[in-house]
Every structure is written in structure tokens, then in C-alpha cells.
N, C-alpha and C positions, 0 to 999 in steps of 0.2 A: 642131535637135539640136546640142548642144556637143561638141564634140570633146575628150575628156578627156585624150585622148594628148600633147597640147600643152600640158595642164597641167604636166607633170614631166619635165625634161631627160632624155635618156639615161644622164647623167653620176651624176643623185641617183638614178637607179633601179637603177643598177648599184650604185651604193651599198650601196642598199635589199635587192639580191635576195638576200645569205645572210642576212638577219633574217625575209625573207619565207620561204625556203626551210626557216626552221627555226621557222616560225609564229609567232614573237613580237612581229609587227607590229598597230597598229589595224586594223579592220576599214574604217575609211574609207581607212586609205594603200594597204591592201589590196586595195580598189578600185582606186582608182589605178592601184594598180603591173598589174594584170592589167590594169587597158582599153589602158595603154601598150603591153604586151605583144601585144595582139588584133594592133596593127597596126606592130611593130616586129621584126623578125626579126632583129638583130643582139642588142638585151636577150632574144630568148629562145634565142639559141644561147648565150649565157652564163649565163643559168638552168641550160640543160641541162646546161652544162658542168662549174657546180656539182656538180647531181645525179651527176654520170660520175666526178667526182673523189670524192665519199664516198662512190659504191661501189667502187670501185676501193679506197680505206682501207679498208675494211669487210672488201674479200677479203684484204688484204696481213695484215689484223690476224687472221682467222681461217685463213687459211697457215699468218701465224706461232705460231699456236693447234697446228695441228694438225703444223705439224716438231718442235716442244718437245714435244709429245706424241710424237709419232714416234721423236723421239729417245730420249725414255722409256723408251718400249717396247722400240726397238731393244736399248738399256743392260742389260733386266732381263731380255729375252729372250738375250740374251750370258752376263749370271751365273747363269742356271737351267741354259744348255749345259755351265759350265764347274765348275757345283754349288757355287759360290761360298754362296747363299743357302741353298742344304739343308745346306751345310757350317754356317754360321753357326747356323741352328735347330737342328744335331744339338748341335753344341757350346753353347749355350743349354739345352737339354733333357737334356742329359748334367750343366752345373753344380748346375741347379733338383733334379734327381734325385738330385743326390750329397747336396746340402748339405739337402732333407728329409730324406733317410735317414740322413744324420748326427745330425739332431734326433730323428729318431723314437729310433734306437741312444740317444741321450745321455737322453731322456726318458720312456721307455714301457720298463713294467716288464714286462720276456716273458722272463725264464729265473728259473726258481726255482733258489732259492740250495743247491752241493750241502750233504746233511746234514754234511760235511766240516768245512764250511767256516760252520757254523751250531751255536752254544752256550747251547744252554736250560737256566736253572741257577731256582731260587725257586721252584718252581712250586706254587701254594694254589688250590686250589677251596674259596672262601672263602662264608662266610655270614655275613654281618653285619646282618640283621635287616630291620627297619624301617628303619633308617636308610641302609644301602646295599645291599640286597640280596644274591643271588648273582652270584656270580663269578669267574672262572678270572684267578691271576695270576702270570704269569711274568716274570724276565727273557732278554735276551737277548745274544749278542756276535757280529758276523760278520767274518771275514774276507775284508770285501769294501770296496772303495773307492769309492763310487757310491751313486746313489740305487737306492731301493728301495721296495717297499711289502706292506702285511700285507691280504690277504682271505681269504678262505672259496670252496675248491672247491665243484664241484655233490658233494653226495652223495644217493644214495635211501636210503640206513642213515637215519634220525631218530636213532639211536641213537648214532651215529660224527661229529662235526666235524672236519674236516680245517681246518686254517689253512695257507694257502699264504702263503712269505715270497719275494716276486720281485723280480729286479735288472737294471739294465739290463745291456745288454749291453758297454755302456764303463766303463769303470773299469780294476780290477785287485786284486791280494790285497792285505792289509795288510801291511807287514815283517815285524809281530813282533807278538805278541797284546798290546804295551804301547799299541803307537795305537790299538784296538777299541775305540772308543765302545760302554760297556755302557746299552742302557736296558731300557724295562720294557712291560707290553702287558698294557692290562687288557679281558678280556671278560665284560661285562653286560649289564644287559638292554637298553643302546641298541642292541647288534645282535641282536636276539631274532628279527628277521624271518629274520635269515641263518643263526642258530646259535643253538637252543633248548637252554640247557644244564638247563632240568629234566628234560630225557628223555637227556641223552646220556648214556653209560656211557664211551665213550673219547674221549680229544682228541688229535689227533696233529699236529703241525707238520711241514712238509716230509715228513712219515712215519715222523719220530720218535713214537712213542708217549709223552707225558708227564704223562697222567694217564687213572686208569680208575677204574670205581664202586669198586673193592677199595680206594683210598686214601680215600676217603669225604671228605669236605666238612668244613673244618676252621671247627668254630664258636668260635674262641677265635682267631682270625689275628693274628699279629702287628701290631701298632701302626701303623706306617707304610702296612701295605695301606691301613688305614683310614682315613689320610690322604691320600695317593694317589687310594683311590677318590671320595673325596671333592672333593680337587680336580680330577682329572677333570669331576664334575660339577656345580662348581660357574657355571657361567659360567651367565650369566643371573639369577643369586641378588641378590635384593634387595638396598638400602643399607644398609637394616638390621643386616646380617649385622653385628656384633664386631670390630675390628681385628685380637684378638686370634685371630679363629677364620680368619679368609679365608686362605688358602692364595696366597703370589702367586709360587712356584717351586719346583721339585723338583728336585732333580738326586742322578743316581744314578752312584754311584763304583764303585771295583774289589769293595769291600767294603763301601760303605757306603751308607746312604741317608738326605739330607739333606733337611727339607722348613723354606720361608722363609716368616713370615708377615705379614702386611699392617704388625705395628707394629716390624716390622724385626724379631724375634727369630727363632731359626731353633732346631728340635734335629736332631742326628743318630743315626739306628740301625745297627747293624751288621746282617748279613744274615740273623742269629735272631731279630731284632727288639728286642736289649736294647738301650736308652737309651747311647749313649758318650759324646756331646757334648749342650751347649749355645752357643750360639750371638747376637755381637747384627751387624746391617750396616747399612753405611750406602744411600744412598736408591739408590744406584748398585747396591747387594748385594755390594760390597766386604767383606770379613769386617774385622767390627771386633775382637770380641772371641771370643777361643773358650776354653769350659771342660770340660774331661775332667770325665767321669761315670766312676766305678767300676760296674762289671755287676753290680758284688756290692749296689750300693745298692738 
């Protein structure tokens, strides 16, 4: 029988033992180094020694796991006694809370505007045929500074439209009824699901009353409704369409009402509908030119 022990010094096996210890040795030195071992007790109290010293790491490293944790805890358990942390979340939950409820105020229309402060002037229940149908057309001025917007309370009347005009709650009044941006509000048959005007007899905004079956349906409406209603609903309308016919702005003044067409010319009516102006601009809608119309022509 060979003595394998005396193959390998004490000196290469001490070497050997933290490669052996951490398995990355051949399976023949591996041999080796254990039959050395069988009958060496000074290379296997340094084996073990190994073993004792990376368990001893092992615990110093999960110690120091578990005082960093410790400490942790101890820290956060300190800022919950002293409300540190519920301090920070209330103040957190107080900013998120102020600054939605700022946006909701600045943006969502919840106070209807009082009748005061709200000037319905124009008003035509118009019929224009085939070509634009019926219609209800007002304009309008508020003395309010802020967004707003136009819908339809519930009503169970078929008979009654109520049109509600709502403002946010930020803003404020106008100075002087010279900055009230006047415009206009036409109801046809795009909103037919909300407001059937073949059956209704009254229309009331905010609760003003501004039209009933006794003023009856004006079949001859002034000029401009019918350009209005038209560009209202033009969008979508072929290439086809004229330079001369497409509608590409509207603007409505103290007294007057101006519409601009695709090949730049533009006319304007006052608020009985007679022709005052003519009109040319450039690509920007600068006014180029303007011509006084007599009412009498």
C-alpha cells in the first residue's frame, strides 16, 4: 500500500487548504490533500481553523446586518414618538390638497353666472331651410373674468330648454363693460339629443326668459346668422368647397359682426343685419383694406 501522505509536504497543503475549503481544487489534488489529512493533525487543525474564521465573518457580517437595521428601526421608531413623520405626511397631504383644489376652482365650471352679471342681446329663432336648418341665435356679454362654459340643465318640461352659462369659481368682475368680450351661441340640431327646439315653446338662459313660441321663428334672419351658422358647421366640408364661400373667422364686436373668407376678403354687418363694411387681409388677417357700405345701398 503507498502512502499518499508523503506525497505532499505539509508546507503545499497548507497552501492548498483555502482552495480545497472553497472547492476549486482537481479532484486528484483533492485526493491528496484528504489522504494527507487522514493522518496529519496539525494540516487539519488549520482546516478547521479556516472553517472557524469564515464563520466567525459570516456572523460579524450578519451583526453588522442586523445593528444597521437596528439602527433603522431604532431612528424611525424616534420620528413616529416625536410625529416627525406624520408631521411630514400631513404637510404633504395638506400641499397635494390645496394645489388640486386650486385647479379644480381654476378649472371646472360649478357656479352659474348671476343673471346680473350676464347680457343676452340678438336673440333669433331662426329657420333657414334646407340649407341650415333651425335655430336659436343669441349673443352674449358677462361680467366675469375667467373661464366658463354653456350646457343644458335636466328639465322634464320637453316644452322648456333651460341653457345654463357656468364659471369657475376664480376670476372676478370685469372693470367696466368696455373689456366684456361680446360673442355669440348658436343652438341647432347638433345638440338635438340635449335640446329639441321643434317642441320647445321657451328658452331661458340662467332663467332669463329670451325667447317663446309668441316671438315665432324668424324665416328671413339676417345675413350674418347665416353665415355664422354656416361656419359653425363647416368643418369637415370637402376641398371642394370655393375660396370664395369657406368661412375662415368670425369675430363679433360691440356692434358689429365681421365674417373673413378663405380668399382673404371679409364683410361686415351691424346688429340688424345691414351690410356696413367691406373688407380685404392679409394671410395673417391683418386688415388690409376697409370700405364703408351705406345701409341705404
Amino acid at each position: 500500500m503507498i502512502d499518499k501522505r508523503k506525497d505532499l509536504p505539509c508546507a503545499v497543503v497548507r497552501d492548498l487548504l483555502p482552495l480545497y475549503h472553497d472547492g476549486v481544487v482537481s479532484s486528484d489534488t483533492r485526493d491528496l490533500i484528504e489522504a494527507h489529512l487522514e493522518g496529519c493533525e496539525n494540516c487539519r487543525n488549520e482546516l478547521n481553523s479556516i472553517r472557524s474564521d469564515e464563520t466567525i465573518e459570516g456572523n460579524l457580517i450578519e451583526q453588522d446586518k442586523d445593528a444597521s437595521f437596528k439602527e433603522f428601526r431604532d431612528g424611525v421608531s424616534a420620528l413616529r414618538r416625536n410625529g416627525t413623520i406624520r408631521g411630514v405626511l400631513i404637510a404633504l397631504l395638506v400641499v397635494v390638497v390645496f394645489f388640486g383644489g386650486l385647479q379644480f376652482l381654476n378649472t371646472a365650471d360649478i357656479i352659474k353666472v348671476d343673471p346680473a352679471d350676464l347680457k343676452i342681446d340678438d336673440v333669433c329663432r331662426y329657420d333657414l331651410g334646407t340649407d341650415g336648418g333651425e335655430g336659436l341665435f343669441f349673443t352674449y356679454q358677462m361680467n366675469w373674468d375667467g373661464g366658463f362654459s354653456i350646457t343644458f340643465e335636466d328639465t322634464d318640461d320637453p316644452k322648456e330648454i333651460n341653457i345654463a352659462i357656468k364659471r369657475t369659481a376664480l376670476g372676478g368682475k370685469m372693470e367696466s363693460d368696455s373689456r366684456n368680450p361680446r360673442s355669440y351661441w348658436i343652438l341647432d340640431g347638433f345638440y338635438k339629443e340635449s335640446a329639441d327646439l321643434s317642441q320647445a315653446e321657451t328658452v331661458k338662459v340662467n332663467g332669463q326668459t329670451v325667447w317663446t313660441k309668441d316671438q315665432g321663428i324668424n324665416n328671413d334672419p339676417p345675413e350674418y346668422i347665416g353665415e355664422l351658422v354656416r361656419y359653425e358647421q363647416q368643418y369637415g366640408v370637402d376641398d371642394y368647397v370655393r375660396p370664395e364661400e369657406k368661412i375662415i373667422s368670425a369675430r363679433i364686436e360691440a356692434d358689429a359682426i365681421s365674417v373673413t373668407y378663405e380668399d382673404l376678403h371679409g364683410i361686415k354687418w351691424d346688429k340688424d343685419g345691414n351690410v356696413i363694411a367691406r373688407f380685404t387681409v392679409d394671410e395673417n388677417e391683418n386688415i388690409i383694406t376697409m370700405e364703408s357700405v351705406s345701409v341705404d345701398e
